[in-house]
PASEBA-1860 file (N, C-alpha, C; in nm, 3 decimals):
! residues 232
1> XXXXXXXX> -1.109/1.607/0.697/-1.046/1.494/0.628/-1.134/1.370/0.641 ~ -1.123/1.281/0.551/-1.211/1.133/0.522/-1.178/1.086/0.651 ~ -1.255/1.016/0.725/-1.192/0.891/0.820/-1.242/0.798/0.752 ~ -1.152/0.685/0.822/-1.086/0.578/0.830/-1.292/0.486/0.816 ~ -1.315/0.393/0.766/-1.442/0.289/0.759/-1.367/0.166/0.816 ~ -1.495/0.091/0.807/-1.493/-0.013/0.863/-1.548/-0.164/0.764 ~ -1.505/-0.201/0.698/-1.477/-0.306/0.636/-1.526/-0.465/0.692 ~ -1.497/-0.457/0.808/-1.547/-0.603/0.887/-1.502/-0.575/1.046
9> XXXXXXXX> -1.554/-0.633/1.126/-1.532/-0.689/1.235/-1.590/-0.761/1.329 ~ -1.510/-0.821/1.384/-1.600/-0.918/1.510/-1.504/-0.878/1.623 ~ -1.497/-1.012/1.724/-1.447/-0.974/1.841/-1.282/-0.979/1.847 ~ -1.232/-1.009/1.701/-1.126/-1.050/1.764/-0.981/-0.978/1.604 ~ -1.103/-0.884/1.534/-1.035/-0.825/1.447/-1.120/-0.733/1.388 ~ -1.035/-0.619/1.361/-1.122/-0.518/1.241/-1.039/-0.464/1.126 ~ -1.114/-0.452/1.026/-1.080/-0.448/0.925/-1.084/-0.324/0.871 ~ -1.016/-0.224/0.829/-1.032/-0.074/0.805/-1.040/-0.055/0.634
17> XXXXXXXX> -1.088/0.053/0.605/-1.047/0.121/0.462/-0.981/0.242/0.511 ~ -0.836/0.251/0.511/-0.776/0.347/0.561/-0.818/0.478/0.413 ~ -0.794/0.634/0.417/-0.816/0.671/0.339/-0.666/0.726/0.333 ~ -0.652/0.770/0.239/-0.500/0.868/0.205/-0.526/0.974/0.257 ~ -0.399/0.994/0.369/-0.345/1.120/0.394/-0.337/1.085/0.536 ~ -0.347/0.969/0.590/-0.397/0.904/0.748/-0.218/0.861/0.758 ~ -0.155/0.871/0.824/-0.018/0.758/0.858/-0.073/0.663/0.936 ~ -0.003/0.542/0.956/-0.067/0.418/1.027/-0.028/0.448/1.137
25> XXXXXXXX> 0.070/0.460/1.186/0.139/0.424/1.312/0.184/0.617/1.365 ~ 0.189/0.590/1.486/0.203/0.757/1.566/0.360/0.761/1.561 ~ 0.405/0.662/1.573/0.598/0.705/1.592/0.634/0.773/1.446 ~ 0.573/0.740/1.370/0.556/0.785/1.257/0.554/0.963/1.171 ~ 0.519/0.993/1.319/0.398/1.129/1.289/0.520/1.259/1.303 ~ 0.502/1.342/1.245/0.561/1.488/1.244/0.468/1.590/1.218 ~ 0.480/1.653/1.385/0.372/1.751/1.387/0.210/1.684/1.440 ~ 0.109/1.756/1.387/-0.032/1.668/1.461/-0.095/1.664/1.310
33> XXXXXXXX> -0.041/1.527/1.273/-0.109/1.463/1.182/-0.194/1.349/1.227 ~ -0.286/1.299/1.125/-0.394/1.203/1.177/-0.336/1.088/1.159 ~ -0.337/0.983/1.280/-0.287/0.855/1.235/-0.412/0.757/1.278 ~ -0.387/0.609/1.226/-0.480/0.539/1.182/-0.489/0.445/1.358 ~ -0.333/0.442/1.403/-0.331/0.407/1.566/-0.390/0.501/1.678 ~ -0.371/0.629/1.645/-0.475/0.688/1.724/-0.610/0.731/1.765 ~ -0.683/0.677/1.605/-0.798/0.672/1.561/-0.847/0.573/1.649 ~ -0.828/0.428/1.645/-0.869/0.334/1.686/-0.862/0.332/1.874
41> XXXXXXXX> -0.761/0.393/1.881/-0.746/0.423/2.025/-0.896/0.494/2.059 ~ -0.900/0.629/1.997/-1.031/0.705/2.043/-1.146/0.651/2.050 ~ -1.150/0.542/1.912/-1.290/0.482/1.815/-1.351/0.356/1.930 ~ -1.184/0.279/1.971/-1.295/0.178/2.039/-1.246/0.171/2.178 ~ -1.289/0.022/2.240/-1.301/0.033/2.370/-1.186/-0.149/2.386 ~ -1.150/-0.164/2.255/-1.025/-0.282/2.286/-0.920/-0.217/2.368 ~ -0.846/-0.228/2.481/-0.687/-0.165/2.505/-0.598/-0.275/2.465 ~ -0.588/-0.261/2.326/-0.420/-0.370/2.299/-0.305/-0.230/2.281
49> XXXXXXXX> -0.196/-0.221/2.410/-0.162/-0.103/2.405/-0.067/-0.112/2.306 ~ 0.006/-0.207/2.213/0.137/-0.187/2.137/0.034/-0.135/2.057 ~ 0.064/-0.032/1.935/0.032/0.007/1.799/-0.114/-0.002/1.802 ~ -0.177/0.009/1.958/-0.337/0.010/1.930/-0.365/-0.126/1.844 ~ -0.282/-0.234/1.837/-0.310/-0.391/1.758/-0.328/-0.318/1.599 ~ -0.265/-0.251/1.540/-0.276/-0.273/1.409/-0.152/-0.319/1.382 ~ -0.171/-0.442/1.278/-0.098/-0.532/1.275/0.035/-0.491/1.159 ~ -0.014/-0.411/1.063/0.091/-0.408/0.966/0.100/-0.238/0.971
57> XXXXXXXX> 0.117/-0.198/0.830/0.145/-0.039/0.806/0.096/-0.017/0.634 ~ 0.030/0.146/0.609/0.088/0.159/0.452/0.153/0.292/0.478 ~ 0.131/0.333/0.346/0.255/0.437/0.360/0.120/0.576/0.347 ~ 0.160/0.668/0.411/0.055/0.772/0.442/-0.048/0.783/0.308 ~ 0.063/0.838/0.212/-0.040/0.845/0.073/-0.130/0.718/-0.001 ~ -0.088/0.603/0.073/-0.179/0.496/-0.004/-0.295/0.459/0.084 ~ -0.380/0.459/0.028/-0.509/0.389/0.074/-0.557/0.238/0.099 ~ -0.628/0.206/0.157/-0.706/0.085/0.162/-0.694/-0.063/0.265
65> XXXXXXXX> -0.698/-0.148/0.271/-0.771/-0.280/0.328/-0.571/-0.205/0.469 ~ -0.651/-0.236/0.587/-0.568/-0.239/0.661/-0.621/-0.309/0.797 ~ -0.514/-0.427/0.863/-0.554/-0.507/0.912/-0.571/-0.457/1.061 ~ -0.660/-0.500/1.212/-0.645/-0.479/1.340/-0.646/-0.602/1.444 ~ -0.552/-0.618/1.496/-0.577/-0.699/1.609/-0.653/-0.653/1.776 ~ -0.777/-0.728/1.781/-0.820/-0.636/1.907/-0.723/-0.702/2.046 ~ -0.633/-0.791/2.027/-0.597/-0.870/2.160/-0.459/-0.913/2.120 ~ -0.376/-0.902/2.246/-0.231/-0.929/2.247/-0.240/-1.080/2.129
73> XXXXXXXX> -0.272/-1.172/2.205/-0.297/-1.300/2.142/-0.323/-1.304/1.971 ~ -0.420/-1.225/1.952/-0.434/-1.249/1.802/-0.367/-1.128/1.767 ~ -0.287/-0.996/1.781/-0.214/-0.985/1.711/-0.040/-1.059/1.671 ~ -0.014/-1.095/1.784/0.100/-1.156/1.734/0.054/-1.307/1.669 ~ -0.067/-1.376/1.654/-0.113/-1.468/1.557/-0.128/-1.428/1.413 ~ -0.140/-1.303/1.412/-0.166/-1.234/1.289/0.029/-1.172/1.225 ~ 0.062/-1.139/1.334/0.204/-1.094/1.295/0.312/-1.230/1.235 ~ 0.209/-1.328/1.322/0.369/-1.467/1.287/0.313/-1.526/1.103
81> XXXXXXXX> 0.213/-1.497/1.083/0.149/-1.514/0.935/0.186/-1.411/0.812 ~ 0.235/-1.301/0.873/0.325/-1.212/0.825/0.438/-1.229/0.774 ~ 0.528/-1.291/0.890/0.673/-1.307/0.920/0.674/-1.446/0.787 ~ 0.564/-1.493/0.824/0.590/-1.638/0.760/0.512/-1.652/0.643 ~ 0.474/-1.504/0.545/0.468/-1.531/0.422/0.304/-1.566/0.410 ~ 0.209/-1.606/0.453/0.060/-1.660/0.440/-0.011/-1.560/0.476 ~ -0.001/-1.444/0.435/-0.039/-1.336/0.417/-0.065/-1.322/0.244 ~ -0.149/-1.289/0.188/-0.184/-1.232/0.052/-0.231/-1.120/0.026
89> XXXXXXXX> -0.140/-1.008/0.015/-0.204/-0.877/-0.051/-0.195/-0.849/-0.229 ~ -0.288/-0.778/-0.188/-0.293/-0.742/-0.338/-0.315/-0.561/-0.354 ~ -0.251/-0.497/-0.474/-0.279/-0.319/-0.471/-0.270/-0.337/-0.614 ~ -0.306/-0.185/-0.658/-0.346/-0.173/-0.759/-0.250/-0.005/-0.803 ~ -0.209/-0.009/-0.873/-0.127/0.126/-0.897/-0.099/0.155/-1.054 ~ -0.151/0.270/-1.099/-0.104/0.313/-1.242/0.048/0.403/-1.246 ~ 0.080/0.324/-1.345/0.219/0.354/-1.364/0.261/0.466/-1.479 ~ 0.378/0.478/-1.521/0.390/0.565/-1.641/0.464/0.435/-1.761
97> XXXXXXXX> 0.391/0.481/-1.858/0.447/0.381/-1.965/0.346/0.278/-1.996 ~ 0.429/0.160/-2.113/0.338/0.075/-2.110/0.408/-0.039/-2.091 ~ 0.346/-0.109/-1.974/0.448/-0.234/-1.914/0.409/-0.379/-1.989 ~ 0.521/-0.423/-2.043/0.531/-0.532/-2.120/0.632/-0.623/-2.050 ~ 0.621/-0.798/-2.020/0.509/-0.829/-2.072/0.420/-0.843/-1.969 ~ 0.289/-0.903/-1.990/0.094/-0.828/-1.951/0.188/-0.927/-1.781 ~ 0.218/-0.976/-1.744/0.237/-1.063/-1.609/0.404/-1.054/-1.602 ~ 0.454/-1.081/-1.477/0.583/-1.091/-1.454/0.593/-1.060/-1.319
105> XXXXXXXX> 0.690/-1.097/-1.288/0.776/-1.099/-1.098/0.900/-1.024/-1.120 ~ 0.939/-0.949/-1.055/1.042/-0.860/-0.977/1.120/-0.937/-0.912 ~ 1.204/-0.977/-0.883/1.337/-1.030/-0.774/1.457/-0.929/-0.777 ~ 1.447/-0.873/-0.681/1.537/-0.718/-0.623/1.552/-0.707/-0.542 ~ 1.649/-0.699/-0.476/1.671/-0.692/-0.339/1.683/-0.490/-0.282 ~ 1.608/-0.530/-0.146/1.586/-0.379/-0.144/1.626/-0.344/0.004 ~ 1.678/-0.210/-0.036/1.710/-0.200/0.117/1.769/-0.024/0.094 ~ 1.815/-0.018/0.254/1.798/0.170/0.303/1.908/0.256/0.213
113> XXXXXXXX> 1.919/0.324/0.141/2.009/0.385/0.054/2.124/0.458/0.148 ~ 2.281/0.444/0.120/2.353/0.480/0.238/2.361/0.629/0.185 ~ 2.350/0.662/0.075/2.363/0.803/0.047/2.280/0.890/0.119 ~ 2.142/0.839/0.136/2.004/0.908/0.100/1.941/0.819/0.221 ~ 1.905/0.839/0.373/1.876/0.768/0.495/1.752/0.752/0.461 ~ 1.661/0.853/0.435/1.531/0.864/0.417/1.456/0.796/0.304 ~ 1.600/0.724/0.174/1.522/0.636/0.074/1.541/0.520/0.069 ~ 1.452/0.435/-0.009/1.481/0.291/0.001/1.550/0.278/-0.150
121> XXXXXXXX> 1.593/0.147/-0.220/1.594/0.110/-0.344/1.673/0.008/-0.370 ~ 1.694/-0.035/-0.502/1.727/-0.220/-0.524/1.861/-0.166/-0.465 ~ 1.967/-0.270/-0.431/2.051/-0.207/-0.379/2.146/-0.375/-0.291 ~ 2.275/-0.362/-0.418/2.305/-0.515/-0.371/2.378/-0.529/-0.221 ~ 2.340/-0.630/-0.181/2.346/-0.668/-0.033/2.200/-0.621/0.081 ~ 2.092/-0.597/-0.025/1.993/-0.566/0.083/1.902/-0.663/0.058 ~ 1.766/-0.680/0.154/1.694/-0.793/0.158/1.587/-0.824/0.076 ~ 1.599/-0.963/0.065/1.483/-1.016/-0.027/1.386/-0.932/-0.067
129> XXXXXXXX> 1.338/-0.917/-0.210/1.217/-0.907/-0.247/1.156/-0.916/-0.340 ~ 0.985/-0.938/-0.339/0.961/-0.998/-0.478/0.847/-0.944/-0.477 ~ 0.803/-0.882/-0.631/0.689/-0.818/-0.604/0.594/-0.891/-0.783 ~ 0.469/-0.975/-0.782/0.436/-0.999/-0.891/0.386/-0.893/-0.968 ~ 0.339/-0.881/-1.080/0.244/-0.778/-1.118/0.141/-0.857/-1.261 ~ 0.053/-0.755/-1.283/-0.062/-0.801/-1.380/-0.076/-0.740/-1.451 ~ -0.111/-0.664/-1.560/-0.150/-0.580/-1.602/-0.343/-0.593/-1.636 ~ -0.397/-0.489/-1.580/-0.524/-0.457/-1.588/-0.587/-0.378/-1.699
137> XXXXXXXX> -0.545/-0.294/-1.766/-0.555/-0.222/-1.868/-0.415/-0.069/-1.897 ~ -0.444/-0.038/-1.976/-0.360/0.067/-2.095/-0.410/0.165/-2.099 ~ -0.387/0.288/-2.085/-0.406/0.446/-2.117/-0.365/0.525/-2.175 ~ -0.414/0.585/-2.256/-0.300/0.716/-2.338/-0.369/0.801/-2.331 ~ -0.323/0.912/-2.279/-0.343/1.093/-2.215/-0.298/1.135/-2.344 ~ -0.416/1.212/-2.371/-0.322/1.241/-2.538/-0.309/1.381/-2.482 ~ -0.338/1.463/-2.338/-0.294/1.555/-2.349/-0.098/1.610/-2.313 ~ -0.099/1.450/-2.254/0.072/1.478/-2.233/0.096/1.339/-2.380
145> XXXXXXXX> 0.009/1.300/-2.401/0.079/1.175/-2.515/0.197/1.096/-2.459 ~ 0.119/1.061/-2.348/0.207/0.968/-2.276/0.086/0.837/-2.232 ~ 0.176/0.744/-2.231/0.096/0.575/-2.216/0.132/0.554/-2.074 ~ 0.040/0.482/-2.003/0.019/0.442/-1.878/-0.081/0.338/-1.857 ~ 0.003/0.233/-1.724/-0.098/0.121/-1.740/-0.129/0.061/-1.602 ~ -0.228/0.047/-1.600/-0.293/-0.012/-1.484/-0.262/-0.151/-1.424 ~ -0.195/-0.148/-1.297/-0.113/-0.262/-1.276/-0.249/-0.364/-1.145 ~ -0.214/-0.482/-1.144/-0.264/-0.555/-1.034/-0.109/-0.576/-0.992
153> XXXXXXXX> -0.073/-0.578/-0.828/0.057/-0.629/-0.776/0.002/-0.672/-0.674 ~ 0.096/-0.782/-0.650/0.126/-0.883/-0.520/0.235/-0.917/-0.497 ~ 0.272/-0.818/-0.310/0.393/-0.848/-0.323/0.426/-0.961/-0.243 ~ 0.532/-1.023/-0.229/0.571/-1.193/-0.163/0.664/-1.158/-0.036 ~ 0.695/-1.044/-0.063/0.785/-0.968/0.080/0.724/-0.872/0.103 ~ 0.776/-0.785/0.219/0.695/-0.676/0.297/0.825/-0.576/0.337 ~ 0.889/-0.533/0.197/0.947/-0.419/0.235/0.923/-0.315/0.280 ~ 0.936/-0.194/0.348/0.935/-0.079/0.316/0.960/0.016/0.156
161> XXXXXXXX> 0.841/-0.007/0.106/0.846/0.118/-0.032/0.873/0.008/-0.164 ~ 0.852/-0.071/-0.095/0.851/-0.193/-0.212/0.817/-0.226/-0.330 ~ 0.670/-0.220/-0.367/0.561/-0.201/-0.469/0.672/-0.076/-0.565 ~ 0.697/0.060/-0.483/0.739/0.176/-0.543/0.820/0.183/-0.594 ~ 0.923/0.126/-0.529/1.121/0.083/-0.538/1.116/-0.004/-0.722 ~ 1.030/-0.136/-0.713/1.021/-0.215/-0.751/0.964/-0.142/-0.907 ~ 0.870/-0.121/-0.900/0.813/-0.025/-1.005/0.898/0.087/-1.079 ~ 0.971/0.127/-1.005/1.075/0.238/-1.037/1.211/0.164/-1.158
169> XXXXXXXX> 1.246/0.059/-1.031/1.360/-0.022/-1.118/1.282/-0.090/-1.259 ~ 1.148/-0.121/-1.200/1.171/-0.187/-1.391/1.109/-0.044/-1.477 ~ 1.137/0.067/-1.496/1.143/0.154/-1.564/0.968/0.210/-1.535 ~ 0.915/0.208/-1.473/0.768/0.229/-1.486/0.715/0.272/-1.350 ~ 0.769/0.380/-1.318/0.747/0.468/-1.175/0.546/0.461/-1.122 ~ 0.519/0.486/-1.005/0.375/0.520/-0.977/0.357/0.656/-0.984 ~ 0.270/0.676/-1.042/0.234/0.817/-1.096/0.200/0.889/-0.966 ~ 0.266/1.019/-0.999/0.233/1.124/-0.813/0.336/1.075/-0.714
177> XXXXXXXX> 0.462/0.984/-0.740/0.531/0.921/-0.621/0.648/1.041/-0.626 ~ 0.617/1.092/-0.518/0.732/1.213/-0.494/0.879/1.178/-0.473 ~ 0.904/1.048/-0.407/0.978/1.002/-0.356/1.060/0.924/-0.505 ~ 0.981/0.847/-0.606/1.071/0.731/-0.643/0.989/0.763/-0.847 ~ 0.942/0.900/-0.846/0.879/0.904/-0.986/1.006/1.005/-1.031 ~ 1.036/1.108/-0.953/1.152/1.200/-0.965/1.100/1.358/-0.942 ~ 1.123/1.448/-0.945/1.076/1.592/-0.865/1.005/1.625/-0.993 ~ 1.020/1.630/-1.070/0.998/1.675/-1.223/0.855/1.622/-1.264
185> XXXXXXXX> 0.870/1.457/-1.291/0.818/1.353/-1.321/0.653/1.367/-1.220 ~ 0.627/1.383/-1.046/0.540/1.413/-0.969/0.480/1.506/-0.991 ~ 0.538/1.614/-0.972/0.498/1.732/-1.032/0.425/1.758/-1.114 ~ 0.452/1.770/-1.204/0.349/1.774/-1.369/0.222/1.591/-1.340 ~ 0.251/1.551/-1.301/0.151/1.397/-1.248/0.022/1.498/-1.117 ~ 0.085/1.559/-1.058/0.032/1.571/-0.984/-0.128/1.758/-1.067 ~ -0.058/1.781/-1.122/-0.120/1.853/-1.193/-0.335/1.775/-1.218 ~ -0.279/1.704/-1.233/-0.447/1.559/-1.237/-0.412/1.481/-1.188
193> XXXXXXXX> -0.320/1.426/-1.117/-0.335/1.336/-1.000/-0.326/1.387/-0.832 ~ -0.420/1.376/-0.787/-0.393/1.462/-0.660/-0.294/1.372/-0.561 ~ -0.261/1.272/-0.577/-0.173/1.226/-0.445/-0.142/1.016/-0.544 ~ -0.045/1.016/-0.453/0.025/0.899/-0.527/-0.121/0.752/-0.541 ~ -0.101/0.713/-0.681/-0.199/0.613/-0.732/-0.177/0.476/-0.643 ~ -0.138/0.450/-0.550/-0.144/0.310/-0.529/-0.237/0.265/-0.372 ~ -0.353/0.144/-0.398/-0.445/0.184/-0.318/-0.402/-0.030/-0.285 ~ -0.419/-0.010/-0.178/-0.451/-0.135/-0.146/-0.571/-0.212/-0.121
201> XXXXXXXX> -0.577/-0.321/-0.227/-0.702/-0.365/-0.265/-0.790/-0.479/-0.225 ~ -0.694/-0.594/-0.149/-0.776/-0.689/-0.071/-0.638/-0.752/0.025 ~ -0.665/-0.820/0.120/-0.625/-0.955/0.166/-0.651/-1.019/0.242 ~ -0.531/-1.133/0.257/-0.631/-1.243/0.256/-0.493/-1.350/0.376 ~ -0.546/-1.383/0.446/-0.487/-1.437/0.548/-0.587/-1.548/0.663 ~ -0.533/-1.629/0.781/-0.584/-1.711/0.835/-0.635/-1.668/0.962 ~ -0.789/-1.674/0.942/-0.893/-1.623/1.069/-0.842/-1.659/1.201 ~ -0.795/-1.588/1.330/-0.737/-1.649/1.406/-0.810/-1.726/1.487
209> XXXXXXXX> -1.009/-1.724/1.491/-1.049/-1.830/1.512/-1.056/-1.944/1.463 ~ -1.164/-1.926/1.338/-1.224/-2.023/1.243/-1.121/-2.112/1.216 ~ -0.974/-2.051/1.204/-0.922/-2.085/1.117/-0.878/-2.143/1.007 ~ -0.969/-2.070/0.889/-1.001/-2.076/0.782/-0.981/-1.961/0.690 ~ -0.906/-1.935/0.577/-0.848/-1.857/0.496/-0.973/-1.723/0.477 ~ -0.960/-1.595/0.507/-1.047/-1.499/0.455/-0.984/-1.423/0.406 ~ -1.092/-1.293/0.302/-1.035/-1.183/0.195/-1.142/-1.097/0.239 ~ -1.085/-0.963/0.273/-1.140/-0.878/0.250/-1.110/-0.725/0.124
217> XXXXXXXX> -1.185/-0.711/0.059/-1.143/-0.625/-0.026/-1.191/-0.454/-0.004 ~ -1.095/-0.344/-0.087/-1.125/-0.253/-0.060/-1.174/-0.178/-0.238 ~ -1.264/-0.128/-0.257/-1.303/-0.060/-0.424/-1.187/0.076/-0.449 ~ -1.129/0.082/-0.508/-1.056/0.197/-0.575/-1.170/0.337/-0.501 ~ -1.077/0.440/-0.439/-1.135/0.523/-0.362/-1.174/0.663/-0.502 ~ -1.245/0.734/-0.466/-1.350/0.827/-0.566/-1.231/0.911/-0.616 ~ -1.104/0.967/-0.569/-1.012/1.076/-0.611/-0.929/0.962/-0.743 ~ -0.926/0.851/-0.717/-0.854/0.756/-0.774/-0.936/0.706/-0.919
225> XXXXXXXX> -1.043/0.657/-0.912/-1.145/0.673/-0.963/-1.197/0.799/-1.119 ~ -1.183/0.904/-1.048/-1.117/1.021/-1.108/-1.036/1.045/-1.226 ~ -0.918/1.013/-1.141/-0.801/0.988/-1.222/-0.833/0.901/-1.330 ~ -0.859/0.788/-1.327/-0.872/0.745/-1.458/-0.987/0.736/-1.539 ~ -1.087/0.843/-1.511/-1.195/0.880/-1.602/-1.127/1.012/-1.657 ~ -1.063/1.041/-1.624/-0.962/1.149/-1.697/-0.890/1.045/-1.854 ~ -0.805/0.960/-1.771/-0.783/0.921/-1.892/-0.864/0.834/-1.985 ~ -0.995/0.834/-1.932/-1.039/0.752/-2.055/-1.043/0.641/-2.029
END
């Protein structure tokens, strides 16, 4: 399997390109899967023992920019920038359909489904969330003759499944999402898409030295890549 790169670091943070198929966190794990906290455990010689200092999470199948704290101190400097919104991510995910209009924000509140423990979705009385989006370009597969479009998103909260949830409710699922495209819908996606489209693509938050605003970005990974030289 791909490991995990290295994007930036100095003494007091590192910066990963996680690859898909890695989970972030070990509490996480079922069975002996590869996670991105135990990696770093092996890889270096920091001991920040919570979460090995990685500061946030993605979700196993998504890729890209993932943040590390090497020291108690700067991860919870990095976590209170979280809590408090001055955090800027950005991902990139092709959807099904064609999303109109080219810019727009989400306001949905999202939270744990009481039917269904294991799903998230809009769901009134659950918490804030807001997810922007862009549109990057348009696709048509003329072998299913179906339209699909290349999204830029930034989300303003940090749900769990958020980007996905969010995408789902405004009618325009992430292609390959097993969870929130529908059993049917993945399936036949997954036929030329090998694993869910959404890669995380830069961010951007306050150096806990310098302190001064930085971005680090991650390039759309080669399986992803793929995918949309398929469509054209």
């Amino acid at each position: 399997m791909e490991e995990p790169e290295i994007i930036f670091e100095d003494k007091d943070i590192l910066v990963l390109d996680k690859p898909s198929g890695w989970i972030t966190n070990e509490a996480a794990t079922v069975g002996n899967q590869p996670t991105i906290q135990g990696w770093v455990a092996l890889n270096f010689k920091f001991h920040l023992l919570y979460r090995s200092g990685v500061v946030h999470r993605l979700d196993k199948e998504t890729s890209g920019v993932l943040l590390v704290a090497k020291t108690r101190e700067v991860f919870e400097y990095l976590q209170r920038q979280f809590k408090e919104r001055k955090v800027e991510k950005s991902y990139t995910a092709l959807v099904h359909g064609k999303v109109e209009p080219k810019e727009g924000e989400i306001n949905s509140p999202v939270g744990r489904l009481p039917w269904r423990r294991d799903r998230f979705g809009v769901l009134a009385g659950g918490r804030e969330a807001t997810t922007r989006y862009r549109v990057i370009s348009n696709f048509h597969f003329p072998i299913s003759n179906e339209n699909y479009t290349l999204l830029e998103l930034s989300p303003k909260t940090g749900r769990t499944h958020q980007i996905r949830i969010h995408l789902k409710y405004l009618g325009h699922p992430i292609v390959a999402d097993e969870f929130y495209a529908g059993r049917k819908t993945s399936r036949q996606d997954r036929t030329w898409c090998p694993r869910l489209f959404l890669h995380a693509s830069s961010i951007k938050f306050i150096h806990p030295k310098i302190k001064k605003r930085v971005e680090y970005e991650s390039d759309l990974s080669t399986d992803l890549l793929s995918v949309l030289k398929k469509l054209g």
